[in-house]
ROSE-4610 file (N, C-alpha, C; in Angstrom, 1 decimal, always signed):
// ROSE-4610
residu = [X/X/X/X/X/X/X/X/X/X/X/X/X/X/X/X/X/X/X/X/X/X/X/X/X/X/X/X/X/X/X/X/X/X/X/X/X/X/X/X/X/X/X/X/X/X/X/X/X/X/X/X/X/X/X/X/X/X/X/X/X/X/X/X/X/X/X/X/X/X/X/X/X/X/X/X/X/X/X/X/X/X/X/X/X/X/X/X/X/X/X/X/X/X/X/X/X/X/X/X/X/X/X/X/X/X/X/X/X/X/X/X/X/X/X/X/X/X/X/X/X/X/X/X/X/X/X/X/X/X/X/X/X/X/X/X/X/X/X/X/X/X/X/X/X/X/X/X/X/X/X/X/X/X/X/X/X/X/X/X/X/X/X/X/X/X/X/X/X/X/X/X/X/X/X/X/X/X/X/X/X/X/X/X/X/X/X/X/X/X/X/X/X/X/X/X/X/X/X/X/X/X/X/X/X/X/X/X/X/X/X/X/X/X/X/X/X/X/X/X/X/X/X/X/X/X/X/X/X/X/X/X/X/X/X/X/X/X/X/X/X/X/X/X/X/X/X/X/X/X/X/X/X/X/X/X/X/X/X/X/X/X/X/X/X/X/X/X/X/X/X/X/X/X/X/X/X/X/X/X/X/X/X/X/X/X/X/X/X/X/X/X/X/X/X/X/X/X/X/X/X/X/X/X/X/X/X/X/X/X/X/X/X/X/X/X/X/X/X/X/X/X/X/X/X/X/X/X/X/X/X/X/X/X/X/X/X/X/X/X/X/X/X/X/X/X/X/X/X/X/X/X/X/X/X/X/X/X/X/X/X/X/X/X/X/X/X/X/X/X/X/X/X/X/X/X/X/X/X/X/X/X/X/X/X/X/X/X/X/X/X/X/X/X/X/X/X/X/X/X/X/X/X/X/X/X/X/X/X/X/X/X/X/X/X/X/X/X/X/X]
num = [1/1/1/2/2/2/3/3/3/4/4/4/5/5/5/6/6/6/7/7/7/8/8/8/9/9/9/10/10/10/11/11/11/12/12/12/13/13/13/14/14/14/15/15/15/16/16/16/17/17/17/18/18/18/19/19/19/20/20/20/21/21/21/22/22/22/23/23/23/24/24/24/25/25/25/26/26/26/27/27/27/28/28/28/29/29/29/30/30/30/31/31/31/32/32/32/33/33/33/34/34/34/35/35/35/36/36/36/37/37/37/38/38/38/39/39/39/40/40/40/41/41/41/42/42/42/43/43/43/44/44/44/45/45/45/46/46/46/47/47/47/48/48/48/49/49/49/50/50/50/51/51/51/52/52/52/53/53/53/54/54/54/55/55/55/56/56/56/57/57/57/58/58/58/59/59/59/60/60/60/61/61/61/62/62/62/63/63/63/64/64/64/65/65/65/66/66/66/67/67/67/68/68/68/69/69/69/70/70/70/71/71/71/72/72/72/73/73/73/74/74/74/75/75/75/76/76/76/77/77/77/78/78/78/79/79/79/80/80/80/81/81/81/82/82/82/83/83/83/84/84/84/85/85/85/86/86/86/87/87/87/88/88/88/89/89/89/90/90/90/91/91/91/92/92/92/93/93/93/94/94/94/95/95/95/96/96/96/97/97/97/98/98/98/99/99/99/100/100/100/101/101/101/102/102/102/103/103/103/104/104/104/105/105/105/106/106/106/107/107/107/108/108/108/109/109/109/110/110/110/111/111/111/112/112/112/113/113/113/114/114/114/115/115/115/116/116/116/117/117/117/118/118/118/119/119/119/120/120/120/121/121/121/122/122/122/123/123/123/124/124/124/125/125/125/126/126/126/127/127/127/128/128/128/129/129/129/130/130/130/131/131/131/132/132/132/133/133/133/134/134/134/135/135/135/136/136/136/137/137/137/138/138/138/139/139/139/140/140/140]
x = [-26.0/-25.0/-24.0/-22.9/-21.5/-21.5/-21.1/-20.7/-19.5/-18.9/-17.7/-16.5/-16.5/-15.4/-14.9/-16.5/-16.3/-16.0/-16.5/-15.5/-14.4/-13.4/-11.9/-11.9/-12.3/-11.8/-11.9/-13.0/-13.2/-12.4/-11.4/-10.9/-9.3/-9.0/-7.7/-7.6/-8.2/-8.5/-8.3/-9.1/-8.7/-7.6/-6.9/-5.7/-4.7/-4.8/-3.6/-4.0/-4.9/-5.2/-4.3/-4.8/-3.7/-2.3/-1.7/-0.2/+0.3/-0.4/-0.2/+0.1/-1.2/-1.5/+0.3/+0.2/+1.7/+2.9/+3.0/+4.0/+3.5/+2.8/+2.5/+2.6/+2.0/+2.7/+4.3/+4.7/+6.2/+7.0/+6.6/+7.2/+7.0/+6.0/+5.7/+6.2/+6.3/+7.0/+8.2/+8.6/+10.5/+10.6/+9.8/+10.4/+10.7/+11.3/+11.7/+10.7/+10.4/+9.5/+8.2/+8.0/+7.1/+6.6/+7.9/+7.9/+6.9/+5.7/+5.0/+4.2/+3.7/+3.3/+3.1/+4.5/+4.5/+3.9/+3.7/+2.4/+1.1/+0.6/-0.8/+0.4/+1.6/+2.1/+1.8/+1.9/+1.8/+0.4/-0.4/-1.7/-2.7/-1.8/-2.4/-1.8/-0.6/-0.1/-0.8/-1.3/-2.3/-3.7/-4.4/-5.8/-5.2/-4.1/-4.1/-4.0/-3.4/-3.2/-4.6/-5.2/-6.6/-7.2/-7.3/-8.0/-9.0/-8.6/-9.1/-9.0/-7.4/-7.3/-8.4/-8.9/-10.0/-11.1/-11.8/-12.6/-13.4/-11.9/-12.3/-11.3/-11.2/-11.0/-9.6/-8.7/-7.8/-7.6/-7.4/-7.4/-6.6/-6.0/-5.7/-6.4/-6.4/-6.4/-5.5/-4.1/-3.3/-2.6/-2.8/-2.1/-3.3/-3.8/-5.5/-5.6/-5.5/-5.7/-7.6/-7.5/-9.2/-9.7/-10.4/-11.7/-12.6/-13.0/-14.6/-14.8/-16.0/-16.7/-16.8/-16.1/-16.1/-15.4/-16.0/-15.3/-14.1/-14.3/-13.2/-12.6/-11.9/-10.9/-11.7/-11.9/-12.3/-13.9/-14.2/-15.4/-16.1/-17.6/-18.5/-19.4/-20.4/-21.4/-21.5/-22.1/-22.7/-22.4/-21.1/-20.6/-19.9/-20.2/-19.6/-17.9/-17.2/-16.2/-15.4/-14.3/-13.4/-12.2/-11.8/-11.2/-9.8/-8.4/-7.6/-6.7/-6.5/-5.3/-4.6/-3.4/-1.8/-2.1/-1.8/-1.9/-0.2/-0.1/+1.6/+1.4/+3.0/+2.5/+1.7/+1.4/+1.1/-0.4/-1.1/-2.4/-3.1/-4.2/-5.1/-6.9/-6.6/-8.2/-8.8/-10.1/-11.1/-12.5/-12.9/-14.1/-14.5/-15.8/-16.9/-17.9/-18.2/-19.6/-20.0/-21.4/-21.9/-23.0/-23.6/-24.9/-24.7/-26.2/-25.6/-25.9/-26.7/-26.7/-26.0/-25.0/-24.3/-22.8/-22.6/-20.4/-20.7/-19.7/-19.1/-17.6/-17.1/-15.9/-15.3/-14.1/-13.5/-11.9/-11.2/-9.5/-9.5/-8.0/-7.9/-6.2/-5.7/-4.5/-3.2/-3.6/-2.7/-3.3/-2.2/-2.6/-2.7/-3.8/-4.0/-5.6/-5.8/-6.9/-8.1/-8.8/-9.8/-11.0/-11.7/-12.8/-14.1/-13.9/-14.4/-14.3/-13.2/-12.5/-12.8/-13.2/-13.2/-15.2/-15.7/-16.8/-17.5/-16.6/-16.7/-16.4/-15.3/-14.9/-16.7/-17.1/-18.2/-19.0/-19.4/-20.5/-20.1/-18.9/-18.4/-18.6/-18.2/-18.7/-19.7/-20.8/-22.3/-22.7/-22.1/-22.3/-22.3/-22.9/-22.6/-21.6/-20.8/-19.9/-20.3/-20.1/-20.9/-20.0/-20.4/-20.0/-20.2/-19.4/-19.7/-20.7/-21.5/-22.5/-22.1/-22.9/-22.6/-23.1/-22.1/-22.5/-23.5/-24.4/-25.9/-24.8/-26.0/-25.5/-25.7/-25.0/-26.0/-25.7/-26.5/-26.8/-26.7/-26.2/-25.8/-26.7]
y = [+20.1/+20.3/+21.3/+21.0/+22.3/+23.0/+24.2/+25.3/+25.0/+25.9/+25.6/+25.2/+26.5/+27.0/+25.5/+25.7/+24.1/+23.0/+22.5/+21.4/+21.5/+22.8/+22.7/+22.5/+23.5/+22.5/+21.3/+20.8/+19.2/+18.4/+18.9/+18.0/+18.0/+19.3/+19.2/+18.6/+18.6/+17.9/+16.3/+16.2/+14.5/+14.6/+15.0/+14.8/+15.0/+15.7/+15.8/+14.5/+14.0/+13.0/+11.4/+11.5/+10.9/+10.9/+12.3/+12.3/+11.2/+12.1/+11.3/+9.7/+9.4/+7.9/+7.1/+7.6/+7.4/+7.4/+8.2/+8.6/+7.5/+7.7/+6.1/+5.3/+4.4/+3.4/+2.9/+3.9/+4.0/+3.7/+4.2/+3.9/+2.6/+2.4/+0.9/-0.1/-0.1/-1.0/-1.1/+0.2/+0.1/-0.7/-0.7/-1.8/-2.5/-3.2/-4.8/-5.7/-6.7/-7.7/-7.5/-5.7/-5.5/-5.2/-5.8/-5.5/-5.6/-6.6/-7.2/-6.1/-5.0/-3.9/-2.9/-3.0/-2.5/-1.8/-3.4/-3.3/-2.0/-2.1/-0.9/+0.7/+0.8/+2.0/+2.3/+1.1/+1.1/+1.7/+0.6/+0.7/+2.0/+3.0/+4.2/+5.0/+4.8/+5.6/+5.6/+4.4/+4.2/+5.1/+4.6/+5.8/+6.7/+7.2/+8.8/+9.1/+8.6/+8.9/+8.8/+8.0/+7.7/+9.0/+9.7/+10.8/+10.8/+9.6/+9.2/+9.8/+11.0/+11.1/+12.7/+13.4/+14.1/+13.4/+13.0/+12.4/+11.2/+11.1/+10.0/+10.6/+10.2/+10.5/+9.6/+9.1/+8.1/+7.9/+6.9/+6.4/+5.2/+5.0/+3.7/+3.4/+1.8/+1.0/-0.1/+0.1/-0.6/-0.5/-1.5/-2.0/-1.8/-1.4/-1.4/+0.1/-0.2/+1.3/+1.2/+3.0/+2.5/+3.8/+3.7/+5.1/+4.8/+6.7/+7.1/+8.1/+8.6/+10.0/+10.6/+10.6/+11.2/+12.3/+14.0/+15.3/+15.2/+14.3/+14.4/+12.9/+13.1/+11.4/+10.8/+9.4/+8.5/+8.2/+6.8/+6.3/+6.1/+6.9/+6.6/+5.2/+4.6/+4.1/+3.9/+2.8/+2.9/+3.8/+4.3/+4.7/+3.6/+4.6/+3.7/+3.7/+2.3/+2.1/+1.1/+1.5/+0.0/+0.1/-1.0/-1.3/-2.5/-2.2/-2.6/-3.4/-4.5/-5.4/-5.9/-5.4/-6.4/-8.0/-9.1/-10.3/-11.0/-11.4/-11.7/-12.7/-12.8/-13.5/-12.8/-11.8/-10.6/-11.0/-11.2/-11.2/-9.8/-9.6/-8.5/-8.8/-8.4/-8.4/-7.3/-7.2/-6.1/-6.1/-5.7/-5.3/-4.2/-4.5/-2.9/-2.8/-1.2/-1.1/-0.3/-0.2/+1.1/+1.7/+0.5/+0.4/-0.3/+0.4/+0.0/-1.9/-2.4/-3.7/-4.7/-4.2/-4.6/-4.3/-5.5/-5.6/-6.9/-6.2/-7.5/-7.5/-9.0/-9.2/-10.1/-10.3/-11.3/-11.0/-11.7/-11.2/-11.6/-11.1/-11.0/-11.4/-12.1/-12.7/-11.1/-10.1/-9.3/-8.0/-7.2/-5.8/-5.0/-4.7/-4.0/-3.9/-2.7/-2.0/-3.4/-4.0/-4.8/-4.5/-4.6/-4.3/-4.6/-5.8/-5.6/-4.1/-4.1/-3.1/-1.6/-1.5/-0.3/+0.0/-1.0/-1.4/-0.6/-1.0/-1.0/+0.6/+1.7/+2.8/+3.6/+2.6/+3.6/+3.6/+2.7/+2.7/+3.5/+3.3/+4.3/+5.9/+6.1/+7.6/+8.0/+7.2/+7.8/+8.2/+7.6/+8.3/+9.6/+10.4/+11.7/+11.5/+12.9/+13.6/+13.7/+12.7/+12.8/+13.7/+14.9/+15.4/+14.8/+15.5/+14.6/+15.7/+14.8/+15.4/+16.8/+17.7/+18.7/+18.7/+19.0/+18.9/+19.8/+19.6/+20.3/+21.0/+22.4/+23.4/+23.6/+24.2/+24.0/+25.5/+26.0/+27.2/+27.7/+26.8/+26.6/+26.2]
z = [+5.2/+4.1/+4.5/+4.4/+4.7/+3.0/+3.7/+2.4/+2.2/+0.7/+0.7/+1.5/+1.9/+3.0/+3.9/+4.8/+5.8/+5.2/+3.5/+3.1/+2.9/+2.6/+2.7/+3.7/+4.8/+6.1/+6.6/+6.1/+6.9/+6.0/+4.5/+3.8/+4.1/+4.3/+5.1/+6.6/+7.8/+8.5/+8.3/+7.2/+7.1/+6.8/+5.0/+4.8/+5.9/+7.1/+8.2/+8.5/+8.5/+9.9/+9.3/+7.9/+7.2/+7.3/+7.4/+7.6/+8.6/+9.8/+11.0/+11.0/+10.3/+10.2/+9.7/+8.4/+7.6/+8.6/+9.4/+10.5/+11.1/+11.9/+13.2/+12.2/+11.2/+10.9/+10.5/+9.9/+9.2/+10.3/+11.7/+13.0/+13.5/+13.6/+13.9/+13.3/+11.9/+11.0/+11.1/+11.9/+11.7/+12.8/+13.7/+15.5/+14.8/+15.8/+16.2/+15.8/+14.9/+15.0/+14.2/+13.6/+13.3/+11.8/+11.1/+9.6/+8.9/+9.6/+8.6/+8.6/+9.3/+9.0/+7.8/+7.1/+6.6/+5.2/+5.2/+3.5/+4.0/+5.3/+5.1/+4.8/+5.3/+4.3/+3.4/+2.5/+0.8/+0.6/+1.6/+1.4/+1.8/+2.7/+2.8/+1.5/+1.1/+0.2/-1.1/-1.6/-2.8/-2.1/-1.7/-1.1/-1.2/-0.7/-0.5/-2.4/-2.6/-4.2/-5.3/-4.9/-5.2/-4.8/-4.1/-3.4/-2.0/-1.5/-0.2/+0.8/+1.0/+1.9/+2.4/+1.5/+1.9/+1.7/+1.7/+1.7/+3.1/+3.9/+5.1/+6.1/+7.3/+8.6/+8.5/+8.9/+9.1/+10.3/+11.0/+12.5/+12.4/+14.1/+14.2/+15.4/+15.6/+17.0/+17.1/+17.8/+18.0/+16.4/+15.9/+14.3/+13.6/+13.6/+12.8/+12.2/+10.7/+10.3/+10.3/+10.3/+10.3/+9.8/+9.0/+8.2/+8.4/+8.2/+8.7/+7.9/+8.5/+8.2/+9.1/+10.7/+11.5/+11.3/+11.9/+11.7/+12.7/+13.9/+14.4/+14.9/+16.0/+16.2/+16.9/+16.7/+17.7/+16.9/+17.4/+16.8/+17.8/+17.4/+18.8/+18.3/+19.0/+19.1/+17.6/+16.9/+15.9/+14.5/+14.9/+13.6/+12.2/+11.4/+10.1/+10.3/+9.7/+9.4/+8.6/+8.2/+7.2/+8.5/+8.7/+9.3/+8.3/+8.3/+7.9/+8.5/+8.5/+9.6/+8.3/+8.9/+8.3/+8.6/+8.0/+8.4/+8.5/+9.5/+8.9/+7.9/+7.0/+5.7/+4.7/+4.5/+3.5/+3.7/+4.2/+4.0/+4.8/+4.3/+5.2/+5.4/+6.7/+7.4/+7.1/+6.1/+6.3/+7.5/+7.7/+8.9/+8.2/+8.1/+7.2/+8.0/+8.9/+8.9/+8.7/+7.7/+7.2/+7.4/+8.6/+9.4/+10.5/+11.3/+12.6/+12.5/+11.9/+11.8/+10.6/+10.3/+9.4/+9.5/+9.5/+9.8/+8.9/+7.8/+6.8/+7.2/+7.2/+7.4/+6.0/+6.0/+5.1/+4.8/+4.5/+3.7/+2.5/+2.3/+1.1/+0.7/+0.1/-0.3/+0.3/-0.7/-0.8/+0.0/+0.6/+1.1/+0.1/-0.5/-1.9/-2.1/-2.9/-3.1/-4.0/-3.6/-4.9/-5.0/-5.8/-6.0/-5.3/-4.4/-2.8/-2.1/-1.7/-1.0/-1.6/-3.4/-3.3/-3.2/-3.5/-3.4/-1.7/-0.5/+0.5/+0.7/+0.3/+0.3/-0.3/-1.1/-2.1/-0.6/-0.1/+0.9/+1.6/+2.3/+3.5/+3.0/+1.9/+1.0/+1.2/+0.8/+0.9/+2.3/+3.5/+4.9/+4.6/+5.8/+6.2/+6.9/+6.8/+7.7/+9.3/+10.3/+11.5/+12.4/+12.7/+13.9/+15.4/+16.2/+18.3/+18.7/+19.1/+19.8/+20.7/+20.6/+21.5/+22.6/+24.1/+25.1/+25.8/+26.6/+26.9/+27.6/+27.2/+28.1/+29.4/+30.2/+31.7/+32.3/+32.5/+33.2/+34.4/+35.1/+36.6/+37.7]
């Protein structure tokens, strides 16, 4: 369990990681050819408003927004995640895993928060906060 202190920290942490996120996509969407992007803006901008954005890690892969409970960047092995894809044509791909034997997939008409989806945020919540393994020490 973290004390206070370390949850502001690990809540600011995410909320930056979110900024970013916002910035790389807002970029992305502006290219050439890549408008259809655009909707997970909206769709980070509702979560962040929701209060999402302390609460989870924000990531991309390629066009793929993606949350965690990771303290830092990058998904190891067997970690939890929601995974977000733009679909051209306004549609969006979810990917959930919240165990290591369990990935639900499915879409959804609109890029927008549903009750699946927030269903899926509750699970991702109950994870712990997973820190990266600490590297062995070596003593020479």
């Amino acid at each position: 369990m973290t004390d206070e202190n370390e949850q502001k920290v690990i809540e600011e942490e995410f909320s930056q990681s979110w900024g970013w996120m916002e910035q790389y996509f807002a970029n992305l969407s502006s290219k050439e050819d890549w408008d259809w992007i655009k909707p997970i803006c909206g769709l980070i901008g509702e979560l962040r408003r929701q209060g999402y954005d302390r609460q989870f890690r924000a990531g991309q892969s390629m066009y793929l927004f993606v949350l965690s409970r990771s303290r830092h960047h990058g998904l190891r092995r067997g970690m939890s995640y929601i995974k977000f894809e733009a679909i051209r044509g306004g549609h969006m791909g979810i990917t959930c895993r919240t165990d290591v034997d369990t990935v639900t997939e499915f879409e959804v008409e609109r890029v927008e928060i549903t009750p699946e989806i927030e269903a899926l945020l509750t699970r991702l919540l109950a994870q712990p906060i997973s820190y990266p393994p600490t590297p062995a020490h070596n003593d020479g």
